[in-house]
C-alpha positions in Angstrom: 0.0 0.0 0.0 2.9 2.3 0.3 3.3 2.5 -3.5 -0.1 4.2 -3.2 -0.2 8.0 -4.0 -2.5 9.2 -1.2 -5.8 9.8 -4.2 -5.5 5.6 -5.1 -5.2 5.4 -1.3 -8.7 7.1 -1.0 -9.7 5.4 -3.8 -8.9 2.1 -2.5 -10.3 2.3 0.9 -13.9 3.7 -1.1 -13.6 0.1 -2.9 -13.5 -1.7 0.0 -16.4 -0.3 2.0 -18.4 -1.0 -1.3 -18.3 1.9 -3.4 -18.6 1.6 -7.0 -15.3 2.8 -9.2 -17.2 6.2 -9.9 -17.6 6.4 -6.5 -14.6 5.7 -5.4 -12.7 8.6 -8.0 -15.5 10.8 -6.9 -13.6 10.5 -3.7 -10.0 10.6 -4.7 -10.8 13.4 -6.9 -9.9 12.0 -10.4 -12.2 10.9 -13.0 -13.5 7.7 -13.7 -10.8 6.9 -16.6 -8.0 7.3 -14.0 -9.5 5.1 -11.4 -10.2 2.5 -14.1 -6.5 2.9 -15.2 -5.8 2.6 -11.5 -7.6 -0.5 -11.2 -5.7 -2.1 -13.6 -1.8 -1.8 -12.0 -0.8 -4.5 -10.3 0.2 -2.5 -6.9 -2.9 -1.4 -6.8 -4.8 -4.7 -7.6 -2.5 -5.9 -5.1 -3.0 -4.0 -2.5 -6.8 -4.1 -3.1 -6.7 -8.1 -3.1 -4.6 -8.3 0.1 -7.5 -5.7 1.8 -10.6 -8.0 0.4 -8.4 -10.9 2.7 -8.1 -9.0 5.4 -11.9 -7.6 5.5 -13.0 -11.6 4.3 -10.3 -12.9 7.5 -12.0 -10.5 10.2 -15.5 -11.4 8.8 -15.1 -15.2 8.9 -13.8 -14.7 12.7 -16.9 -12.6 13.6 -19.0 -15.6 12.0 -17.0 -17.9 13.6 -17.6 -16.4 17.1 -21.2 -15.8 16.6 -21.3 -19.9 15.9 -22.2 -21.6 18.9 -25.0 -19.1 19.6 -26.5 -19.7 16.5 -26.1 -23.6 17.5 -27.5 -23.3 20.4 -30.6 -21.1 19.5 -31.4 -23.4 16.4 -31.0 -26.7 19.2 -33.5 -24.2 21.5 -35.8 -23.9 18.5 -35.9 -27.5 17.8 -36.2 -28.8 21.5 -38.9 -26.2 22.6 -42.4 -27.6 22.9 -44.0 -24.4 22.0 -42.3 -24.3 18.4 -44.0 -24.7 15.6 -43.8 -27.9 13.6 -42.7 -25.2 11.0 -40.2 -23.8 12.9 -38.8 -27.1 13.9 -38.5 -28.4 10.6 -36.8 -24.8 9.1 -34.1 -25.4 11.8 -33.4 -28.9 10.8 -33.2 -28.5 7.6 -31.0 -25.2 8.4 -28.7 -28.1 10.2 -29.0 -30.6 7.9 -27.5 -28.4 5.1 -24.5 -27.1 7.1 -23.5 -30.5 8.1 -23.8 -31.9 4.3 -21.9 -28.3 3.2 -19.5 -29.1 6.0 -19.4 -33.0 5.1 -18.6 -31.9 1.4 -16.1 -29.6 2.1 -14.0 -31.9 3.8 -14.3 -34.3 1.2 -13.0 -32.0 -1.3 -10.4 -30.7 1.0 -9.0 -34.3 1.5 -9.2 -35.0 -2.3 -6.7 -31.7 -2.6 -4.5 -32.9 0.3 -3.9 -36.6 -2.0 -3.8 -34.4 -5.2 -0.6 -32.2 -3.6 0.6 -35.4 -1.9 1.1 -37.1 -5.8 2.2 -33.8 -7.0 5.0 -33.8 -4.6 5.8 -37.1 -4.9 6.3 -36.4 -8.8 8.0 -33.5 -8.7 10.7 -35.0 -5.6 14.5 -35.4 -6.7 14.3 -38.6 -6.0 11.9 -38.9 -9.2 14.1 -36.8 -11.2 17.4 -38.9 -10.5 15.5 -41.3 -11.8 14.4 -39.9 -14.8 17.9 -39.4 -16.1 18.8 -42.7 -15.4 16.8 -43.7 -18.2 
């Protein structure tokens, strides 16, 4: 971000809290031809691709730490006699879809663990020795 002249700066930090590219130049005070231009040097795609992870890391930890409350009040929902059957059958399926999504995702993540695993295995020097003894 230091590479930033103070304008892509204010530009940059409009793009991240949502602001549309004529928004954002409206802001750093250029027109909408510089802050395309802008948009397309790599310090500045950098720097606005390495913001985007820090604004997705922070949100991902909020979510993460709202969790177990939302566990708990779907678990409440489900349990309490005065729900509706509705309401019951909303959270389930709420529960059931997480724990498939979840489910899936750690399938796929396993399936790129081997993939690496075999990719590594290919690309050792071990192979390679072997390679030219051929």
């Amino acid at each position: 971000m230091n590479q930033l002249s103070q304008p892509q700066q204010k530009a940059l930090f409009s793009l991240i809290s949502g602001s549309t590219q004529s928004e954002a130049a409206s802001v750093a005070g250029c027109s909408l031809r510089t802050m395309q231009r802008w948009a397309k040097l790599p310090a500045f795609r950098q720097a606005l691709s390495s913001s985007v992870d820090v604004t997705m890391s922070i949100t991902v930890s909020r979510l993460s730490s709202l969790s177990d409350l939302a566990i708990d009040t779907l678990q409440s929902v489900m349990q309490k006699e005065s729900s509706t059957p509705a309401h019951k059958i909303r959270c389930a399926n709420s529960v059931l879809n997480h724990v498939l999504r979840l489910a899936e995702l750690s399938t796929v993540l396993n399936r790129i663990d081997e993939l690496e695993a075999r990719v590594a295995g290919l690309q050792s020097p071990q192979n390679d020795s072997s390679m030219e003894d051929r």
